[in-house]
C-alpha positions in Angstrom: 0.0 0.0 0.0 0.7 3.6 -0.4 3.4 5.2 2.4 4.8 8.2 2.8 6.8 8.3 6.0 8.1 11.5 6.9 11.3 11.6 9.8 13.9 14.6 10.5 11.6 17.0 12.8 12.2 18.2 16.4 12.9 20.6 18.5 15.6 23.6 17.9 16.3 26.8 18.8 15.7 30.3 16.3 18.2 30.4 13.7 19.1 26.8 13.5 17.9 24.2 10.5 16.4 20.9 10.3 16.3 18.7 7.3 12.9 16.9 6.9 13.3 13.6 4.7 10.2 11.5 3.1 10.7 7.8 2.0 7.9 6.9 0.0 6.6 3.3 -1.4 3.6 1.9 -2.6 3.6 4.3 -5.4 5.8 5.3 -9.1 7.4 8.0 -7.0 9.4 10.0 -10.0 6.1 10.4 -11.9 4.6 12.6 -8.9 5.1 15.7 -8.2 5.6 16.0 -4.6 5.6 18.8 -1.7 5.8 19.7 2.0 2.6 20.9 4.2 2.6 22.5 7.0 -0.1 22.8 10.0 0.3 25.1 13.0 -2.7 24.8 15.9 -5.7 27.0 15.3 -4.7 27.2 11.9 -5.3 26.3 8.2 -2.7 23.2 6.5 -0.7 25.2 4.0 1.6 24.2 0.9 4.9 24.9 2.5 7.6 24.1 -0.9 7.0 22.2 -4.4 8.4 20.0 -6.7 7.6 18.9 -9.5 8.8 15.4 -11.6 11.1 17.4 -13.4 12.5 19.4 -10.7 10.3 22.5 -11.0 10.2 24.3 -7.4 8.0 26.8 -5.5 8.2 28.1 -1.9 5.8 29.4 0.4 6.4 33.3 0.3 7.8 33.8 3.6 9.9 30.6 3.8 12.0 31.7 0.0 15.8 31.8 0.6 15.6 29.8 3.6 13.9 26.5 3.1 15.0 24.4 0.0 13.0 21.0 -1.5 14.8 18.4 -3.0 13.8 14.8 -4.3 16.1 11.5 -5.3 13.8 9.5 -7.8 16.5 6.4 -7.0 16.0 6.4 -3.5 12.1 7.6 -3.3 12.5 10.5 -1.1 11.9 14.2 -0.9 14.2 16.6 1.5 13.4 19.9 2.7 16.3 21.8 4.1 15.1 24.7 6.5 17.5 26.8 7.6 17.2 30.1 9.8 14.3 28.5 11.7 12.1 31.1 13.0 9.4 30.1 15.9 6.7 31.1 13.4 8.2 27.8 11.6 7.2 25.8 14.7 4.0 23.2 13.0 3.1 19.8 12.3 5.0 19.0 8.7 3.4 17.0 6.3 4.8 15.0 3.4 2.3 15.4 0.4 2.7 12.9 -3.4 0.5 13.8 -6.1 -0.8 13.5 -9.7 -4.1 13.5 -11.5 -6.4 11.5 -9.8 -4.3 10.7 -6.6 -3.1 12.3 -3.6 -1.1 10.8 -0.8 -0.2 12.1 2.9 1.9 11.0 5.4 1.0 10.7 9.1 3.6 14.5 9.8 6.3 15.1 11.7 6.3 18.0 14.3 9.2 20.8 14.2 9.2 23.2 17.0 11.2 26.2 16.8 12.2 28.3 20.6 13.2 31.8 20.4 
């Protein structure tokens, strides 16, 4: 069956990074374009970075020159490099595969940033 197991979070102080990884299975992984979620409590899921199969990216406005998305099509897994945490960073991060017709989450993985 479809996975999408997402590891990497924790907990960190401002200005330091984390690098979120996402081993998927159960799927044709380099066919899907893939992304990072994010959800903070009280508030809305939001698309956090982009990528598609052929390594087009997009960032969330206010995460651009820090955060960076990355895939490796031979190992099934999608990165996302966050550097320069900042506590408005601090949510549950979700791994996200998708194409036409399907859409696949993982269970998230919680980053909490500490000024």
């Amino acid at each position: 069956q479809v996975q999408l197991v997402e590891s990497g979070g924790g907990a960190v102080q401002a200005g330091g990074s984390l690098r979120l990884s996402c081993a998927a299975s159960g799927f044709t992984f380099r066919v899907n374009a893939m992304a990072w979620y994010r959800q903070a409590p009280g508030k809305q899921r939001e698309e956090v970075a982009f990528i598609t199969n052929d390594i087009k990216t997009r960032y969330l406005d206010s995460v651009k020159g820090r955060f960076t998305i990355s895939r490796d099509n031979a190992k099934n897994t999608v990165y996302l490099q966050m550097n320069s945490l900042k506590p408005e960073d601090t949510a549950v991060y979700y791994c996200n595969g998708s194409r036409p017709g399907r859409n696949y989450w993982g269970q998230g993985t919680q980053v909490t940033v500490s000024s």
